[in-house]
N, C-alpha and C positions, 0 to 999 in steps of 0.2 A: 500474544501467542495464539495463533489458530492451527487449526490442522492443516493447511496447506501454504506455498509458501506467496509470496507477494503477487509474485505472476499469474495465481490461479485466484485471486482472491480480489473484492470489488477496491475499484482504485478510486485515488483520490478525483481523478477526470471525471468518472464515473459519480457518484457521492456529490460535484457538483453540478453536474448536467444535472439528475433527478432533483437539486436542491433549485435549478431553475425552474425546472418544471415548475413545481410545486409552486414557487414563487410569480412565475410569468406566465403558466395557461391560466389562471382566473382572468387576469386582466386584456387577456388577448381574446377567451372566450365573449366577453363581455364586449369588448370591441368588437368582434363578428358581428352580436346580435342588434347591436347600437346601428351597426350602418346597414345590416339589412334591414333595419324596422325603417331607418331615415330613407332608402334607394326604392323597398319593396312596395311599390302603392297598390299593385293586386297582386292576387294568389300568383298567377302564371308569372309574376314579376322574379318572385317567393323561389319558386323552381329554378329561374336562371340563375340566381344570384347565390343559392346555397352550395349550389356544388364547389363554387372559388372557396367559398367558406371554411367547409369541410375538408378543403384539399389542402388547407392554410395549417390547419389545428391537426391534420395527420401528421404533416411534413415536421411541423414543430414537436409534437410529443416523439417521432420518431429519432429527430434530431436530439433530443436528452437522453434519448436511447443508445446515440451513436449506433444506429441502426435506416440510417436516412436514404443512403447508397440506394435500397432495397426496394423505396417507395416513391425516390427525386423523380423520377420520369414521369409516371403516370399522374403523381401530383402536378406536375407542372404542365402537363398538358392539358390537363384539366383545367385549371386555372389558367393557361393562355388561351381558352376557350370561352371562356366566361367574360374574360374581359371585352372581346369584341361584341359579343351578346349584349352586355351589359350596355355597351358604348350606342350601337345601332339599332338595337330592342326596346330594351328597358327606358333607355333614358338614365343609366346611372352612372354618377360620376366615379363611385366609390367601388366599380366594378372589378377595379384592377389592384386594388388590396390584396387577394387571394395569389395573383399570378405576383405582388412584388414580393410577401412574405416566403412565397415558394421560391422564388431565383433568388434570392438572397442568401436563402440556406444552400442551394443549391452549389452559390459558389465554391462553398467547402468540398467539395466532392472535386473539382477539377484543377488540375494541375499543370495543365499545357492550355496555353492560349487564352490563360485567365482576362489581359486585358482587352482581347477580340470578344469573349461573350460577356462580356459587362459592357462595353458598346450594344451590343447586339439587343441586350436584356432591356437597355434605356431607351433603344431607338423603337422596340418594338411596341416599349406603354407609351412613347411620344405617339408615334405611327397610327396609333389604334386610337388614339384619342383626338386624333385631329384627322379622322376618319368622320367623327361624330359631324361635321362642314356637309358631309353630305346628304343627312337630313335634315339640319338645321345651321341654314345659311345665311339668317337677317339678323342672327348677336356673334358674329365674329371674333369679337373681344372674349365673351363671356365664354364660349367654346374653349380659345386658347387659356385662357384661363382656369376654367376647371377642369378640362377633359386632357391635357396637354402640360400646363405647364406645373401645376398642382402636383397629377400623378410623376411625372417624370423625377420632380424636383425630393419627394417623399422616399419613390423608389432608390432612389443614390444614396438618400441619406438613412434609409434601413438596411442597405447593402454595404455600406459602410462601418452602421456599429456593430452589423453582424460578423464582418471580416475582422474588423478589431477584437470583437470577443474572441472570434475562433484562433485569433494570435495569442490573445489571454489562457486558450484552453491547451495548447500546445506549450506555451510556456510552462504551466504547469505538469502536463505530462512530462516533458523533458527535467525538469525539477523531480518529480518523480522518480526516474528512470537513474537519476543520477544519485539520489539517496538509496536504490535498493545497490547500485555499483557497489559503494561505500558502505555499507552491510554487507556484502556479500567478501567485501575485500577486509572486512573487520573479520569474518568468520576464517576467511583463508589464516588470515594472522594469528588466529586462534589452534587452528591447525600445527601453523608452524614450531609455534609453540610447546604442542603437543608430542609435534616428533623430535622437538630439541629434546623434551625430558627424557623421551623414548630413549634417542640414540644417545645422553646422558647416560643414563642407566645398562643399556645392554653391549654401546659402545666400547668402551675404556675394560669391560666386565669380559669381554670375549679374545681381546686382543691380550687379557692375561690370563684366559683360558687356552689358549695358543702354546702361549710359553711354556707353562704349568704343563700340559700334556708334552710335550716334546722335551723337558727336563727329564718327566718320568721316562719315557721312552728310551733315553739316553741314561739312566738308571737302574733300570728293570735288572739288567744284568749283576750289574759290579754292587749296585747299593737298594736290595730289596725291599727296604725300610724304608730308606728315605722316598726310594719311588711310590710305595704304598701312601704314606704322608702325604706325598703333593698331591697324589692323589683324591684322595678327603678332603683336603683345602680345594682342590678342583669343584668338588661333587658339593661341597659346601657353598663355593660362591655362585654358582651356578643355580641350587636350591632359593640363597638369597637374590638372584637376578630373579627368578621367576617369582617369585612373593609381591616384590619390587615392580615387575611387568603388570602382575594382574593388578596391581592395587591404582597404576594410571591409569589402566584402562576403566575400572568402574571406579574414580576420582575419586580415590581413599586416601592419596598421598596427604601429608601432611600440609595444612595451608597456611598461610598468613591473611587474615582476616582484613588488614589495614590492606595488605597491596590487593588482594581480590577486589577489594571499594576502588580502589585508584584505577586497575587494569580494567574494571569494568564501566569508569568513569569515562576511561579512554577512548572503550570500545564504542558506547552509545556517542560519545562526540563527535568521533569520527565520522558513524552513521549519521548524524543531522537529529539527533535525539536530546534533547534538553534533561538532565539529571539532575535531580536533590538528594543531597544524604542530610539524613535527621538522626544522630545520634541522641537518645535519650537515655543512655546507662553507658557503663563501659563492657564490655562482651567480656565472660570468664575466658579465661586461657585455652581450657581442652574445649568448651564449647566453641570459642574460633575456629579451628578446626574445619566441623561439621559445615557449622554454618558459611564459611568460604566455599564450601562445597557445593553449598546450595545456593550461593550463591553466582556461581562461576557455570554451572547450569542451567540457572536461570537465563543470564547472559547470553548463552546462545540459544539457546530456545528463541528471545526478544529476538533477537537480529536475524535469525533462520524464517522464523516464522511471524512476526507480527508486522504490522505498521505502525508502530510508534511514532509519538511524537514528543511522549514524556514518560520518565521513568522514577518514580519516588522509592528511596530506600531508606530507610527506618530501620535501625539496631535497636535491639533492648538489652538487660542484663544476659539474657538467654536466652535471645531469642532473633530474627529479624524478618522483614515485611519486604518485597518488593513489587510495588503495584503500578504497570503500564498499563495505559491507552492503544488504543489502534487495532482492536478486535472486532471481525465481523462477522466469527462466526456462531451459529446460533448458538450451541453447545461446547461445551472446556473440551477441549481435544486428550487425546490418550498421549501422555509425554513419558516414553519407558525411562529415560536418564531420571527425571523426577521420580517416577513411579519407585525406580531400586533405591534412592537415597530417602524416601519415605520409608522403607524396609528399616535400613540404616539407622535413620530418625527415630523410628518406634522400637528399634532393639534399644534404646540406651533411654529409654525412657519417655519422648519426646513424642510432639507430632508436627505432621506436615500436610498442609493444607493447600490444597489448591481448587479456585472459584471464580467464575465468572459473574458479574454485574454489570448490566449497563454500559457495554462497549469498555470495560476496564478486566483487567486481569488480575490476578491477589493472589502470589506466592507467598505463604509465610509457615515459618519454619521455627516450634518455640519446643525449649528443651526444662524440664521441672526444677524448680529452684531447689531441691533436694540435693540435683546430680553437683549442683554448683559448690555445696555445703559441702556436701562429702569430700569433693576434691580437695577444697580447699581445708579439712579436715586432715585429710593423708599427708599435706604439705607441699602438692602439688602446684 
């Protein structure tokens, strides 16, 4: 449960792109420095060959960013600069590292005429490398071979596991997008729900508030009694409708403890949410209640607001725990439907707690083994 809902809050795409970071620039940084120490044999070498470098490790950090759009150009022009440098200057074979890591990410970005600039990308590290023929013409072999067939053959094959990952990384967003669907169609359901008991209650209540007034009406005259009567019977159920009304809207009605665990069992299933209930006591009678309350509250809150992926519920004699995953943000958020059934909770004795730890959430809601005694005392 955060304070805001899925679409403003860091996604799972997101969460893994930073988890590549974290995992893949060490060992990419470390390959820059590997092939510029192996290509760089003077200082002035140092200067051509860094800027590929740097243009490789922007593009990449930017790329875990999903922020790449912003910097693909400049990176890659830079990097198809270095590599002819490298090829007809330097003498380095390893020059065109920079310009493959950068068109490779690059591909992500376009979407018309994908397989004209992947020709384009290949032809141009072949091109540039069997450029190197025209300062060094007497190892023919050794040219097409390092400067040509090397980079070419390298360049396809990081452009390839790069396009495969980014089908891995849309997969997941679309897996994403289709679990907040399913939450967000679990909450509608929730809704509906709610205007069943509504038009329950104020439905069947008004269409004999109808009759009741237009009986009197037709009474008033001949039977001033009886019209008076319907009357009160009028102003009565009407009193009981409103009692009735307010008590669904701040979820006082009366619960059933067993179907709130099922309907809520449903609702996370539906969402793509793994559920456990851990029954360790049997819940008192009038504490059911309460506690369906809070926890049928809770339930929407998870599906409104969290990204879950697991939901653990735990009953006690009088009491019960609901603790999800999928939080990211830094502080418990202000939840007012929680906040009045904590009111609730602490008039009858109890309390209600709500905390964040560690990316987990911890609703729990325990009422004093005293209130359990008593009831069951009265004969309740």
């Amino acid at each position: 449960m955060t304070a805001s809902s899925p679409r403003f809050t860091e996604s799972t795409q997101g969460r893994l792109r930073r988890l590549n970071l974290a995992t893949s620039l060490p060992p990419v940084v470390f390959a820059a420095v590997v092939l510029l120490y192996i290509d760089a044999r003077t200082w002035w070498h140092l200067i051509i060959l860094a800027p590929g470098a740097m243009a490789a490790l922007v593009a990449f950090e930017r790329w875990t960013a999903n922020d790449l759009a912003r910097v693909v150009l400049p990176c890659l022009v830079v990097a198809a600069v270095v590599w002819p440098l490298g090829v007809l200057v330097s003498g380095s074979p390893n020059a065109y590292w920079g310009f493959c890591a950068v068109g490779s990410l690059a591909m992500r970005e376009v979407r018309r005429h994908r397989k004209l600039l992947l020709a384009g990308l290949f032809s141009y590290v072949a091109a540039v490398g069997a450029a190197r023929l025209l300062v060094q013409r007497d190892d023919i072999g050794h040219v097409l071979v390092t400067y040509v067939l090397v980079p070419t053959v390298l360049t396809i094959f990081v452009t390839v596991l790069t396009i495969v990952g980014e089908r891995f990384f849309d997969l997941i967003r679309e897996l994403e997008q289709t679990r907040e669907r399913e939450a967000e169609l679990a909450v509608v359901r929730e809704r509906v729900r709610f205007a069943s008991d509504l038009h329950d209650i104020q439905g069947h209540t008004l269409h004999v508030v109808k009759l009741k007034i237009a009986l009197a009406q037709r009474l008033l005259l001949r039977d001033t009694a009886r019209a008076e009567q319907e009357l009160r019977e009028t102003y009565l159920l009407v009193s009981d409708t409103i009692a009735q009304t307010k008590e669904l809207a701040y979820a006082q009605r009366r619960l059933n403890l067993t179907a709130e665990i099922e309907n809520a069992k449903n609702l996370f299933e539906a969402a793509g949410i793994r559920v456990r209930v851990t029954r360790e006591a049997e819940v008192d009678a009038r504490a059911s209640e309460l506690l369906g309350q809070v926890l049928r509250e809770t339930t929407t809150n998870i599906l409104r607001h969290a990204q879950a992926s697991q939901v653990q519920i735990t009953l006690a004699a009088s009491g019960i725990t609901i603790v999800n995953d999928g939080v990211t943000a830094a502080a418990p958020p202000e939840l007012r439907g929680l906040a009045a059934l904590r009111q609730r909770v602490a008039g009858d004795g109890g309390e209600l707690t709500v905390e964040q730890q560690q990316g987990r959430f911890r609703t729990a809601a325990t009422l004093p083994p005293a209130r359990a005694d008593t009831e069951r005392g009265d004969g309740r």
